[in-house]
C-alpha positions as CSV (number, residue, x, y, z in Angstrom):
1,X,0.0,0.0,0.0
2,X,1.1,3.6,-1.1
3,X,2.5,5.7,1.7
4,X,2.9,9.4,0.0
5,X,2.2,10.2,-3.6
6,X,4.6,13.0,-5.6
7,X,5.6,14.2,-8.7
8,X,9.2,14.7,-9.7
9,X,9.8,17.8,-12.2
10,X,12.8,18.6,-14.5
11,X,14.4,22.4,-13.6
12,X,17.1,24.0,-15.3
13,X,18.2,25.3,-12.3
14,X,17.6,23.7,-8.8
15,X,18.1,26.4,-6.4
16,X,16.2,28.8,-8.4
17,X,13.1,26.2,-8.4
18,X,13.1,25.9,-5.0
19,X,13.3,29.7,-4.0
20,X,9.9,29.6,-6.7
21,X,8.3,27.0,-4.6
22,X,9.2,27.7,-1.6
23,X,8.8,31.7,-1.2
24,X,6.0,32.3,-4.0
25,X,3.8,28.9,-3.0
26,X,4.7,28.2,0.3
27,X,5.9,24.7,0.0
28,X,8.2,23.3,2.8
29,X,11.6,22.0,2.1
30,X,12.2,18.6,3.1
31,X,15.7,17.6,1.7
32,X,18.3,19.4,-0.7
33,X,21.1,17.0,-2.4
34,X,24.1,18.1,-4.3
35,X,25.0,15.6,-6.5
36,X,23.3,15.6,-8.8
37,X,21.3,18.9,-8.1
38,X,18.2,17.6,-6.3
39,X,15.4,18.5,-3.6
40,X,12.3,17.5,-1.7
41,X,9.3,19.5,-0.8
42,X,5.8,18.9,0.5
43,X,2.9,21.4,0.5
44,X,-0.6,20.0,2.2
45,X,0.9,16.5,2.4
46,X,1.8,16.2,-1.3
47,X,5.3,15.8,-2.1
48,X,7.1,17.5,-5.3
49,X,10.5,16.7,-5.9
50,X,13.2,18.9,-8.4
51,X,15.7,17.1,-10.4
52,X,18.3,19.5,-12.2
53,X,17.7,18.5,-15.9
54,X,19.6,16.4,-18.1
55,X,21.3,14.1,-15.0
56,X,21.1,10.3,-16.6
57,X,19.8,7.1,-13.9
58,X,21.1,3.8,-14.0
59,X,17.7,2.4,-13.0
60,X,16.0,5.0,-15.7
61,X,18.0,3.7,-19.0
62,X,16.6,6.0,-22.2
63,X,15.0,8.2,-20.4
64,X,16.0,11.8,-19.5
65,X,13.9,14.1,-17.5
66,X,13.9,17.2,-19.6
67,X,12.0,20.9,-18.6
68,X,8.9,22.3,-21.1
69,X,10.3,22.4,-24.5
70,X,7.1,24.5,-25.8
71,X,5.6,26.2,-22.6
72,X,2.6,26.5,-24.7
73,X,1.7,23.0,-24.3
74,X,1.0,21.6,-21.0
75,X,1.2,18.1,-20.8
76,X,0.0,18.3,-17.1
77,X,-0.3,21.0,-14.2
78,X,0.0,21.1,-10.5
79,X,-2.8,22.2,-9.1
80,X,-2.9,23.9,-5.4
81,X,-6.4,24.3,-3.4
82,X,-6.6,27.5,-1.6
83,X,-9.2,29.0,0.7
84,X,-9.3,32.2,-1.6
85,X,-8.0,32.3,-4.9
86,X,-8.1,36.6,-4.8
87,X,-6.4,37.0,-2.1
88,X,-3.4,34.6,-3.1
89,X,-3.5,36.1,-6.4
90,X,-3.1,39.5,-4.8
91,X,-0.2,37.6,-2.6
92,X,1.6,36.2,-5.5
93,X,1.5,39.2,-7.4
94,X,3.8,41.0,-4.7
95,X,6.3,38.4,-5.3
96,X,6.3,38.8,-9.1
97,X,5.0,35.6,-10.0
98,X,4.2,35.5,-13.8
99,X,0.6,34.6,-14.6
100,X,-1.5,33.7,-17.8
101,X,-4.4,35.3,-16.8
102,X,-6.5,37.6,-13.7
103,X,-8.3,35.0,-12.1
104,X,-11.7,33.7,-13.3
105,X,-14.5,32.5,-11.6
106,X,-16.2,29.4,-14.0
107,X,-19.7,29.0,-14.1
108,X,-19.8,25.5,-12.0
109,X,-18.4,28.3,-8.9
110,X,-14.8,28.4,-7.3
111,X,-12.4,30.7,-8.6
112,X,-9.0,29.7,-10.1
113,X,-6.1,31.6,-12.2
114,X,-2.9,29.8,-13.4
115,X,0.9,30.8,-13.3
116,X,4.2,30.1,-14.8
117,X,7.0,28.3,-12.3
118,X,10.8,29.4,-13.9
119,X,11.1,26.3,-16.3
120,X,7.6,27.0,-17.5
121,X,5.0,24.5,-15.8
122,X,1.9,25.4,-15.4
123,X,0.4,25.9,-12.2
124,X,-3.1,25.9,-11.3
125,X,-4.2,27.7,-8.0
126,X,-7.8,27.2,-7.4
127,X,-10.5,27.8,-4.8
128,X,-12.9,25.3,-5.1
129,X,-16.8,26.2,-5.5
């Protein structure tokens, strides 16, 4: 039986992922490696991990994690529940995070906005309806 789920994502740059992460979305580092360029963080019980880009893995043969080659096509997000989408969109705004759009409120209720981490993932912050 599963014990924690994540999601490990390809950065160009580790420290500067993790300053994203950490300072603009409030995630909590967990563990910061070296060699090769890696951390660990958790936000709400959900783990993301950053791998510096390009690093090969003997038990991983073929297969190199890579950042966004076209930021216009998402091939999944990371989506973050928050008790009121405004007001962390006003938040993240003093911390120049980049966004796509003002936030929106869809007609099934909530309101949500997305925004751009420093490789180019999507990010979706939503307040559920």
């Amino acid at each position: 039986m599963a014990t924690r789920a994540g999601v490990i994502l390809a950065v160009a740059d580790v420290g500067r992922s993790v300053a994203y992460y950490r300072d603009a979305l409030g995630f909590k580092v967990e563990a910061l490696y070296e060699d090769p360029p890696y951390a660990t963080l958790v936000l709400a019980g959900t783990r993301l991990s950053l791998a510096e880009q390009g690093h090969p893995a003997e038990d991983r043969p073929g297969v190199e994690l890579r950042t966004p080659a076209d930021v216009s096509q998402a091939d999944a997000l990371l989506v973050v529940e928050v008790e009121d989408a405004r007001a962390e969109h006003a938040r993240l705004v003093e911390r120049g995070v980049r966004f796509l759009a003002d936030p929106y409120e869809p007609p099934w209720g909530g309101c949500r906005f997305f925004c751009v981490d420093p490789d180019g993932y999507l990010i979706e912050i939503e307040q559920p309806a």
